[in-house]
N, C-alpha and C positions, 0 to 999 in steps of 0.2 A: 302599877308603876311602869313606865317607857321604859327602854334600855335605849343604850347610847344609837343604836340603830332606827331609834325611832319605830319599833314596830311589834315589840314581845306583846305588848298588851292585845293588839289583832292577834296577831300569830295564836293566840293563849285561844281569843273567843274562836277563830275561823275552824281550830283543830277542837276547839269543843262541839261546831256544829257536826263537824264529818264525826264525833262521837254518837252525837244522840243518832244519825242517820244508821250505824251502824246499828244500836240499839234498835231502831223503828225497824231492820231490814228483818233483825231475828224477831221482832213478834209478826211480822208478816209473815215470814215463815212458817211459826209456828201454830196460826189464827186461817192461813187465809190461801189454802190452798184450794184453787176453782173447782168444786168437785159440785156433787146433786147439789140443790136447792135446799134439802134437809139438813145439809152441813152446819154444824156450832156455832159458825160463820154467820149464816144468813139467819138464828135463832138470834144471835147479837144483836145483829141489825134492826130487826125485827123490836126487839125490846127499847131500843134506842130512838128509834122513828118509827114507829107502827103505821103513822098515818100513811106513809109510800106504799105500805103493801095492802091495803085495802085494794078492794076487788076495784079493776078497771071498767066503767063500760065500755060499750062499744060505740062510736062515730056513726051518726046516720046515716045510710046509705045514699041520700043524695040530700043537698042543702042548696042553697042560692049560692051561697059564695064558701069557698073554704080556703082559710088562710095555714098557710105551710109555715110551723114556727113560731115561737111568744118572744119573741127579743125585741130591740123597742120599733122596728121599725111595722113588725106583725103586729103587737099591740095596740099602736095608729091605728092601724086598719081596724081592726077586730072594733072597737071603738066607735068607730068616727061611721062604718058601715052599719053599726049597730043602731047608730042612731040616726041614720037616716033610714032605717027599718028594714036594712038587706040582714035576713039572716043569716047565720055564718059561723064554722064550723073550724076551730083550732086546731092544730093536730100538734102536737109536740111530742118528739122519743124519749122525752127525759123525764124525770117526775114532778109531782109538784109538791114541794119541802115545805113543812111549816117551818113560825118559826117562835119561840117561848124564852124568855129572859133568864133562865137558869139551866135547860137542858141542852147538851149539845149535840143539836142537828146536825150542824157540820162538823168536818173533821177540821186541825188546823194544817197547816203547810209542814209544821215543824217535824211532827211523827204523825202522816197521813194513813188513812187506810179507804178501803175500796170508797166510802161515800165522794172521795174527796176527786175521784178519776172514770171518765166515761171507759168500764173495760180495758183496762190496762194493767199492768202489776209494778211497773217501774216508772219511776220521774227524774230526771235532771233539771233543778230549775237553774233561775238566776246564779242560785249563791252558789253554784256547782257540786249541790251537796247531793250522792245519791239515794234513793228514797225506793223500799221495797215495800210487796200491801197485797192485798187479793185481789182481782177482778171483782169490779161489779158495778153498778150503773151510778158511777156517781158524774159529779157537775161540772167539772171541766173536762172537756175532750182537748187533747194535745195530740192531733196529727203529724206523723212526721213525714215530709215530702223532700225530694233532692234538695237539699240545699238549705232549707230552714222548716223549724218546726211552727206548727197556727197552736196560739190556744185560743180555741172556740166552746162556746157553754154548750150543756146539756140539760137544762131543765127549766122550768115551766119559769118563763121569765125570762129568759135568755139569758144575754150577755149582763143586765142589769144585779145579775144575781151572786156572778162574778170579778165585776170590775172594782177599779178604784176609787168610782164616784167621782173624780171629774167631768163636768161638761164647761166646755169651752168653744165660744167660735171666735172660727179664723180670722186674721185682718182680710179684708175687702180686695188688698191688692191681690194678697197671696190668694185668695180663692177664685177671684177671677182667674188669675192666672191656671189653675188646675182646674177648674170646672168649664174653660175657653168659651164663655156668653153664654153658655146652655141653660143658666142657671142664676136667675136677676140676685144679686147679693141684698139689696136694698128690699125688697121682700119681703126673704129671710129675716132681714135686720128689724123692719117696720111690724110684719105680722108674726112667723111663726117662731123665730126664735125666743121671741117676749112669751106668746100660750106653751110654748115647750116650759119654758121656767117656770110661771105659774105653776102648769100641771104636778110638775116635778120638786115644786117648791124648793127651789134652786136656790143655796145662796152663800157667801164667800164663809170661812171659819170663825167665831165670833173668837172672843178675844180671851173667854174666860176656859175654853178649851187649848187656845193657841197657847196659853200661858201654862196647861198643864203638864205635870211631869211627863208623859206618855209623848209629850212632843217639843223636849226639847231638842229633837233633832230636827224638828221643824225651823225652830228659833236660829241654832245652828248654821243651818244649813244657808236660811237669808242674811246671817251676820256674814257668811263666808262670801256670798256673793255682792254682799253690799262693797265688802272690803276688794273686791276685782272691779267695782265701778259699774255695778248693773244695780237697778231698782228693780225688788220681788212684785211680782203680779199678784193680786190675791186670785185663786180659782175657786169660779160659783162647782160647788159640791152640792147630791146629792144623799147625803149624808143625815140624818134625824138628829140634831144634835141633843136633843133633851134625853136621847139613849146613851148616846155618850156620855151623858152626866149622869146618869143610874150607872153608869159601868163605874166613874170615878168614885159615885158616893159609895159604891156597894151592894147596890140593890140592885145589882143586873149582874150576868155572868162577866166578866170582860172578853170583849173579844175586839170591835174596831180599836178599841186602844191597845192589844195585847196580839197586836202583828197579824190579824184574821182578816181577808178579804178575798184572795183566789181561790176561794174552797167555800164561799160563802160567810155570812154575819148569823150565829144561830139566835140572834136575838132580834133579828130586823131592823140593825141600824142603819142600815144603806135602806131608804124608802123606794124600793124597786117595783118593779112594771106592776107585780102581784098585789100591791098595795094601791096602785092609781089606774091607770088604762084600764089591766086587763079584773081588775075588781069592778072598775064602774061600769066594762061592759057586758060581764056577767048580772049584773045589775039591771040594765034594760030587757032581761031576757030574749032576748034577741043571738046573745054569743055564748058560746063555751068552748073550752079549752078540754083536749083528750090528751092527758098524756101517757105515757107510755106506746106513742103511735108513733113508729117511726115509717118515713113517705119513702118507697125505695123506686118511684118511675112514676113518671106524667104523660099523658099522650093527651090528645082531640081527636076527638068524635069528627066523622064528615055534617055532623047535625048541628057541629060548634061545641056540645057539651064536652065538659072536662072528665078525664078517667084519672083517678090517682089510686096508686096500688100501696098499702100501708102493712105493716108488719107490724102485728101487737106483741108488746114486749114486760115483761116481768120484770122490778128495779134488779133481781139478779142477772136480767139478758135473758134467761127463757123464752122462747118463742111462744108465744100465746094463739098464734094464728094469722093468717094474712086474707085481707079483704082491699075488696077492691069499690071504690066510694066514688062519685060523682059530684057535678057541680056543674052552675051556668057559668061560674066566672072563679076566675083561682088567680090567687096572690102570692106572691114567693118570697118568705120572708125568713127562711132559714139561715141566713146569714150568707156573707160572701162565697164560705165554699162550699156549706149547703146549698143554697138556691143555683151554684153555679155548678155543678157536680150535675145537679137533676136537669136542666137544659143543656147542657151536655151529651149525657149520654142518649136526652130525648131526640135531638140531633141527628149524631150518631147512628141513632137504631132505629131513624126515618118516624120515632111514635109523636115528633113534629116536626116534620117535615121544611115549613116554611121558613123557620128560623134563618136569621141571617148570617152572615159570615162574622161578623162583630162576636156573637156569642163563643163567652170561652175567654173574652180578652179584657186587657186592660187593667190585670189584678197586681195588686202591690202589696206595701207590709205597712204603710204608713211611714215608713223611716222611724220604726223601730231600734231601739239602743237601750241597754242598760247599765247602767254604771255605777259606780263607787270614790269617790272621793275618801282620803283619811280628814277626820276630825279635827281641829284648831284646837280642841282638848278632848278628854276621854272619861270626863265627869258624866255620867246617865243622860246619856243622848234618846234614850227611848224607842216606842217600835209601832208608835200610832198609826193608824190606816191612811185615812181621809189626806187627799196632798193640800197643802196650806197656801205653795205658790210655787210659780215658775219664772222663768226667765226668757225673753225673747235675744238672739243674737244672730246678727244680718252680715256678720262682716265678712265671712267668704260664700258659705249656702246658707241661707235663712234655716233654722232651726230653733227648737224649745226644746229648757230642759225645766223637767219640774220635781220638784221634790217627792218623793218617792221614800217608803219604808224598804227593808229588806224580806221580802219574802222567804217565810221557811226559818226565818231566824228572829226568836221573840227576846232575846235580851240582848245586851248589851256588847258592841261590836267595833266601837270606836270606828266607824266606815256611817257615811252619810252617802247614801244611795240617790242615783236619778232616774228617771226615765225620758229617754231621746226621744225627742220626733223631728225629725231631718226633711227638708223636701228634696224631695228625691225624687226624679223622673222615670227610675226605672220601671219597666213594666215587663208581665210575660201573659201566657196563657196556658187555658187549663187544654190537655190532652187528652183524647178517649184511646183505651186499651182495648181492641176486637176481642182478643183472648180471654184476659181477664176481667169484661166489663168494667171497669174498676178506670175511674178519673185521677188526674193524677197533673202534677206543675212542677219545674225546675227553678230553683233561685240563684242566681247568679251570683257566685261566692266573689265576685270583682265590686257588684254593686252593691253588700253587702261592706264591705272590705272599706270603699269609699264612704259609707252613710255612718259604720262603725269610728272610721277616721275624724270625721268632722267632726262627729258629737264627743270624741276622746276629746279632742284637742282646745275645747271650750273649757272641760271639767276638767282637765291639769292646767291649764291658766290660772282659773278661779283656784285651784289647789294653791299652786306656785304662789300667787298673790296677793292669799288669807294666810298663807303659813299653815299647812296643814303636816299634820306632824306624822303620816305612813303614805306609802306607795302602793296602791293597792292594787295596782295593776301585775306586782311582782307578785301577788299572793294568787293570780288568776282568775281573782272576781272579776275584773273591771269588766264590758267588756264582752265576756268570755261565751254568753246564749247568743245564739243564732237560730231567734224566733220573732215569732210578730202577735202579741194581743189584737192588732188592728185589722186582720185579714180586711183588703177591699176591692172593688171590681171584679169583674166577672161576665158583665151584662148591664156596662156605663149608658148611663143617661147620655140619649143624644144618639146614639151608636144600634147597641144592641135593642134600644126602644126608645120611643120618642120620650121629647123632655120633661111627661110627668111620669114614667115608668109604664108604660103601654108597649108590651113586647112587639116588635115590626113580624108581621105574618102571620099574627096568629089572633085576633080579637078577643077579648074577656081574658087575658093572660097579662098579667103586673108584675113588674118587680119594686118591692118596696123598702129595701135593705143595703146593706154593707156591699152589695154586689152591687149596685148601681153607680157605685161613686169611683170616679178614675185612679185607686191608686192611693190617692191621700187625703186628707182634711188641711194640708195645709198649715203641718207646725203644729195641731191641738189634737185631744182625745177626739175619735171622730161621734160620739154618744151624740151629744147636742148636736149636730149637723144632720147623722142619719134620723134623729126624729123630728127634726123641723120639715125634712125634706119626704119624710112620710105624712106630714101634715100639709104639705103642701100638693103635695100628689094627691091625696085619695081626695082632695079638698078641690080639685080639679074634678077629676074621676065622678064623683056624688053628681057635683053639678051638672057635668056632662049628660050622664048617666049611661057612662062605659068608660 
């Protein structure tokens, strides 16, 4: 029941979530304190997912090409290399998760423990609820740098393994505009972003999903925006949806429907990298993936060949041993502040010397935002994964916002969630530490302040003129992270390497990722853009051949 204030029914859910959090803080506590390998702890684990701790091998000591990272822009590579006959050599620091219709691999958002966080013991997400757990190598890594936190993946798959499953590309205008002629949109449009969807079997929410309980905050959410005078987008998702109907009928654990996706799908709803690229290039024999290898420096050889120095790691973080592995040609594909971290301090510490000034620069958040709207009513709005559709609005800074579940909170909450993407110009660069080795970027709490403003001030409009019945900005959801899922730039196309990712100084050296891109995609998830433009790159690259 409301109260005249319009708001006991949140108030009731938001103090139930800061409940269970407290709950999840004392079994952390009590389960998950970092101590030996031997600990009750990692025997849990252990029992839960054995497949992660099977014995690692070891990465060959020299390969034709070695690709740094499995996120989608690595998998391109590993792929497309593969079958034009460059052997080639994966490395990833994170493990590689199966995944089974009844048991849970992953942890969920709601009461996390260590699989769910790369080495960490604490979370603040969106909902601002806080979340205690034991170290240990799980699949989101959330670095925090001055000014805003990155969540970036940790396991074999990359970012595909934690995202939302939206891919969407830009309008034409807006990308031109951010990518300044570097980069033909018409292309993209004609060739690669058509094979990305195939690949990924891309495609909008069918209707017998759209209509189910798990999402009628989906329904919701486009009734509220119909009624402010905007028409819903549908978003092509990767998504499996014949899993999502095993979760509805029963015969699957639930999880895309039951608020699971930053921490992983344990049933392999979301059709991620593991199931297409980087399976069909292990398939060619030609590619494999090492995980638990994590790259910690890259230099050149004066002979040209590559040196990469790798730390093998145990999914508790144990140090396994560090080697040191070679290559004619290396690809960087650990994501924006991976790949921009390791050319950095290679810089830096002269172990590549030629690198140009551009490196380091150009990185952004995507115009990141998160938000809350109250509900039109507080009848089971649900907590389904998959986004259903978005909204485009141009009338003061071009921004999207798109229907978004609440993370960390699997029932009922009377709050219809969004996620912002603002174009936004701002930009910084990464810093190298003499002292502490250690990379590092400041975010600008003014440009932050601004990109939060614009995307607030679309999602209390649309409130104000659906009649949304709480304020949820007074409860300090709205709003309230200052982070970015989108980590990009680092080593922009055009700048830090020519315009199919060819680093300037350095030959047989690629960037094929989130760090290539100026900053933003332009209003959309940047997923579908970073893998068209890794198809379009190595798809140069082959025929070249360099």
């Amino acid at each position: 029941m409301r109260d005249e204030g319009g708001g006991l029914v949140h108030r009731r859910a938001f103090f139930k979530a800061a409940g269970l959090a407290t709950f999840a803080g004392a079994v952390g506590a009590t389960l998950t304190n970092p101590v030996a390998a031997a600990d009750p702890r990692e025997a849990m684990f252990q029992s839960w997912v054995p497949e992660i701790f099977a014995p690692i091998p070891d990465a060959p000591a020299h390969t034709q090409a070695i690709v740094i990272g499995s996120g989608f822009g690595a998998a391109v590579t590993a792929l497309r290399l593969a079958e034009a006959g460059v052997a080639n050599t994966v490395l990833e620091r994170g493990s590689r998760w199966p995944n089974d219709p009844w048991r849970e691999i992953f942890t969920g958002d709601d009461l996390p423990d260590g699989r769910g966080f790369w080495h960490r013991t604490t979370f603040t997400g969106v909902n601002k609820v806080p979340m205690s757990f034991g170290t240990f190598g799980g699949v989101l890594d959330v670095t925090e740098f001055q000014g805003i936190d990155v969540w970036r993946a940790a396991a074999v798959g990359g970012g595909s393994v934690i995202f939302s499953g939206a891919m969407i590309a830009p309008e034409r205008k807006l990308f031109d505009h951010v990518f300044g002629g570097v980069v033909d949109y018409g292309e993209l449009e004609r060739v690669y972003y058509p094979r990305v969807r195939e690949m990924l079997r891309l495609d909008p929410m069918p209707a017998d999903i759209y209509h189910a309980s798990p999402f009628a905050h989906s329904r919701a959410w486009d009734d509220q925006v119909r009624a402010a005078g905007y028409q819903p987008l549908p978003n092509d998702s990767i998504f499996t949806w014949d899993v999502l109907r095993s979760e509805l009928a029963g015969t699957s654990r639930a999880s895309a429907t039951a608020a699971r996706s930053n921490l992983g799908n344990s049933n392999g709803a979301k059709f991620d990298l593991n199931q297409n690229y980087l399976r069909y290039a292990a398939q060619t024999g030609k590619s494999q993936v090492y995980p638990g290898h994590r790259v910690d420096s890259i230099a050149q050889e004066a002979s040209g060949r590559f040196v990469v120095t790798v730390t093998k790691l145990a999914p508790s973080g144990q140090f396994l041993g560090t080697r040191t592995l070679t290559c004619d040609q290396l690809f960087l594909g650990a994501g924006s502040i991976g790949t921009s971290e390791l050319l950095v301090r290679a810089q830096a510490t002269g172990a590549l010397p030629n690198l140009n000034e551009h490196i380091g620069d150009g990185w952004g958040t995507n115009g990141d935002v998160a938000l809350a709207r109250g509900a039109s009513s507080v009848a089971g709005q649900g907590q389904g994964v998959p986004s259903a559709s978005r909204i485009f609005d141009g009338s003061t800074v071009p921004l999207t916002l798109e229907n978004w579940y609440i993370p960390g909170i699997p029932f009922e909450t009377g709050a219809l969630a969004s996620l912002g993407m603002v174009l936004d110009s701002t930009r910084t660069r990464f810093g190298y530490n003499a002292a502490s080795g250690r990379v590092g970027l400041s975010w600008s709490a003014g440009a932050q302040d601004a990109v939060v403003g614009a995307a607030r001030a679309v999602d209390r409009r649309i409130a104000e003129r659906a009649g949304a019945i709480a304020e949820y900005g007074a409860l300090g959801y709205d709003a309230n992270a200052q982070f970015t899922a989108h980590p990009l730039g680092g080593a922009v196309l055009g700048k830090a390497t020519d315009a199919f990712g060819r680093v300037h100084g350095h030959p047989g050296l690629y960037v094929m990722d989130g760090a290539a891109i100026p900053g933003s995609t332009a209003t959309v998830n940047p997923s579908l853009t970073i893998t068209a433009l890794a198809e379009r790159n190595i798809a140069a690259i082959v025929a070249a051949g360099r």
